[in-house]
C-alpha positions in Angstrom: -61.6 -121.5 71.2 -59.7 -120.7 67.8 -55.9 -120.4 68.5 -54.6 -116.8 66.4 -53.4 -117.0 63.2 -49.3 -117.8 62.4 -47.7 -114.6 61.6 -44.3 -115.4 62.0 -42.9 -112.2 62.2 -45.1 -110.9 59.6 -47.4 -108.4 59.8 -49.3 -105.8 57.9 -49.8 -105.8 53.9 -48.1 -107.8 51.3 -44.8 -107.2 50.7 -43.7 -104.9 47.5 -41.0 -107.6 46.7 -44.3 -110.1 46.4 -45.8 -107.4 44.2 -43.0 -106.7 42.5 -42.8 -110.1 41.7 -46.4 -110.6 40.7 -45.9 -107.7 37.9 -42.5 -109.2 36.6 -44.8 -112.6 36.2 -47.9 -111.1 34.6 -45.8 -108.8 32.1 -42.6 -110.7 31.1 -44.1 -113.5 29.2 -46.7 -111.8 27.3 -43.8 -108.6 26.6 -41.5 -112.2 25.1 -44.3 -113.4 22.9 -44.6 -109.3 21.7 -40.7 -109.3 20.8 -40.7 -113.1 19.4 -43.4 -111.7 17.1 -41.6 -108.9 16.1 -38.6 -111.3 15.7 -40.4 -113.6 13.4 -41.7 -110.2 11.5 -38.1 -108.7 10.9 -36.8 -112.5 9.6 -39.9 -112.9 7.4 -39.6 -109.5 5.5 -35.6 -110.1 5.5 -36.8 -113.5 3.7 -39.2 -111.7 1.5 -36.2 -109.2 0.3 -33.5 -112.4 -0.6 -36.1 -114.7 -2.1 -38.1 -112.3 -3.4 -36.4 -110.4 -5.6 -33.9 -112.5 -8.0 -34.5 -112.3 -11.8 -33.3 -114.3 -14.3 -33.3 -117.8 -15.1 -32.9 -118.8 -11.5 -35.9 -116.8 -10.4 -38.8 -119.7 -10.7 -36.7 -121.9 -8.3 -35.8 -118.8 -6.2 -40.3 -118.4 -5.7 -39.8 -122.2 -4.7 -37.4 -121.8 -2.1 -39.0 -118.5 -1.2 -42.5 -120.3 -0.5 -40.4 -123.4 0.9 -38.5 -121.1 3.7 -42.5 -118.8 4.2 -44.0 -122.1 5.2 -41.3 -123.6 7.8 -41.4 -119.9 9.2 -44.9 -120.0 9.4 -45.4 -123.1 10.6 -42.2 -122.4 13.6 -44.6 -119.1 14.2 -47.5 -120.3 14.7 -46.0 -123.5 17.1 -43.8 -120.9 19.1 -46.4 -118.2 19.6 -49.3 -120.7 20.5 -46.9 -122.1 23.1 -45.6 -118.5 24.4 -49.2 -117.4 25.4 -50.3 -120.8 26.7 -47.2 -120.3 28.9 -48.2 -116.5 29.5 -51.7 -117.7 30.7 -49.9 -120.0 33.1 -47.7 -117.5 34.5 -51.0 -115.3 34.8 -52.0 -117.7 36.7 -49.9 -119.3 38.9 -49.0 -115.5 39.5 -52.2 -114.8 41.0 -52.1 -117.9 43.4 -48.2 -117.0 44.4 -49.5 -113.2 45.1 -52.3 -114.8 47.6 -49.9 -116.5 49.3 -49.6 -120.0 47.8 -46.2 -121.2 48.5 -46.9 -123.8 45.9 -47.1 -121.2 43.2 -44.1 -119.2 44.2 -42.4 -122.9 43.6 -43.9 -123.6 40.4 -43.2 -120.6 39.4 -39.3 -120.4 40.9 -38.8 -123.9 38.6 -40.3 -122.1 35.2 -38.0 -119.1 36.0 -35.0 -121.6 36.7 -35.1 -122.8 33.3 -36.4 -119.5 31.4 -32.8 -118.3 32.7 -30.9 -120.6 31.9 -32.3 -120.8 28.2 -31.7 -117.6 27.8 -27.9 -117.4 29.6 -27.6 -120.6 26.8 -28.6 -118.1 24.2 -26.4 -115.4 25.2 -23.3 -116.9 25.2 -24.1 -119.0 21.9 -25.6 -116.5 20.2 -28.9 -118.6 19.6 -31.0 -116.7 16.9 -34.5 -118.6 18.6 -33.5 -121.7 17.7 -32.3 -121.0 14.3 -29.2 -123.8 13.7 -26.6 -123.4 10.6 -28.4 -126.2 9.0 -31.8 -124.5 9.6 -30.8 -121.4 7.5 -31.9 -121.2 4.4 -29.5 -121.2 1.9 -27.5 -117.1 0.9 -29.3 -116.0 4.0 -28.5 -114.3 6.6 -29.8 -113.0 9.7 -30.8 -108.7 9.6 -28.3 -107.4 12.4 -31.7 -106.3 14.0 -32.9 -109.2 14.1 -30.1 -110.5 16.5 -30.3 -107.6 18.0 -33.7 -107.7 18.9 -32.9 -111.5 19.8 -29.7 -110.9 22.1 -32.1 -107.9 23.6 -34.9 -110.1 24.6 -32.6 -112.9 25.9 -31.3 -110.5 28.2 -34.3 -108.8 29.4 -35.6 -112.9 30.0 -32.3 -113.5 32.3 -32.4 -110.3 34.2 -36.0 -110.1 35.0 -36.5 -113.8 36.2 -33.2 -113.6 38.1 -34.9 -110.5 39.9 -38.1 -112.8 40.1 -36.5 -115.7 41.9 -34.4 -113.0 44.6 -37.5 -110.9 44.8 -39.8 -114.6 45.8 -37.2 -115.5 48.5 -36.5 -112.4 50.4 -36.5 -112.3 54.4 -40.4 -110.6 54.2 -41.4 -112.7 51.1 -40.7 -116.0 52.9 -42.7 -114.8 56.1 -45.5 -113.9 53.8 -45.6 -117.3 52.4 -45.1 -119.0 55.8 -47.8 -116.4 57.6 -50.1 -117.1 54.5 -49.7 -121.5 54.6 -53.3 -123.1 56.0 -53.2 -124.2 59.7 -52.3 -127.8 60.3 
């Protein structure tokens, strides 16, 4: 004779704040990488513009710079977005599991959106362009105000929707879904 399964109080469907949850996990990351990419796009034409169009005598070292400053862009764009959908298919992921039920998950995924808001509380208050540093600015440049914008934007979207995500994971009805959901011992 089986014994019934552990509800603990909980009964019925999954709860929206689970759902809720699941969505905030599957779309976030993959709506960052979308803004980041637009990010780099607005600082690469607002390279092209300064670099790009000096005359003169200084203009052969100006193309120097200019292809200088493309190819650490490039190179921090390709890095960043490679690492921003590796993370987004690991949020995919470990999103599905957490919605089944895996209390694991919802703890893997409670860590990565620990950190993801403090980076971007960090960011906020310093005013962190994506990692851009006064010595990492090229030389007469500076930042398109929509370019911070779009930066200060996302940051905030980051630390609001992963605050929701850890509040949303350990509500009353989330933490019986998880408990009703862990394999008999």
């Amino acid at each position: 004779m089986t014994s019934p399964p552990r509800s603990y109080g909980f009964t019925g469907r999954r709860p929206a704040a689970v759902e809720i949850a699941f969505w905030i996990a599957v779309v976030v990351p993959p709506l960052a990488t979308v803004l980041s990419v637009a990010a780099f796009m607005v600082v690469k034409r607002a390279v092209d513009d300064v670099y790009g169009t000096t005359g003169g005598d200084m203009q052969a070292s100006m193309y120097e710079l200019h292809d200088k400053v493309n190819g650490l862009l490039l190179v921090q764009f390709v890095f960043f977005t490679a690492v921003y959908l590796l993370l987004s298919g690991l949020w995919f992921l470990l999103g599905l599991m957490m919605r089944g039920g895996r209390n694991w998950a919802r703890t893997a995924l409670t860590v990565a959106a620990s950190l993801w808001a403090v980076t971007s509380l960090i960011a906020l208050i310093q005013g962190d362009t994506q990692g851009f540093t006064t010595a990492d600015k090229p030389p007469f440049f500076e930042f398109p105000g929509s370019y911070v914008v779009l930066d200060y934007a996302r940051s905030a979207l980051d630390l609001i929707t992963m605050g929701a995500f850890i509040a949303l994971v350990f509500l009353r009805r989330s933490n019986r879904y998880f408990t009703a959901r862990r394999p008999p011992t």
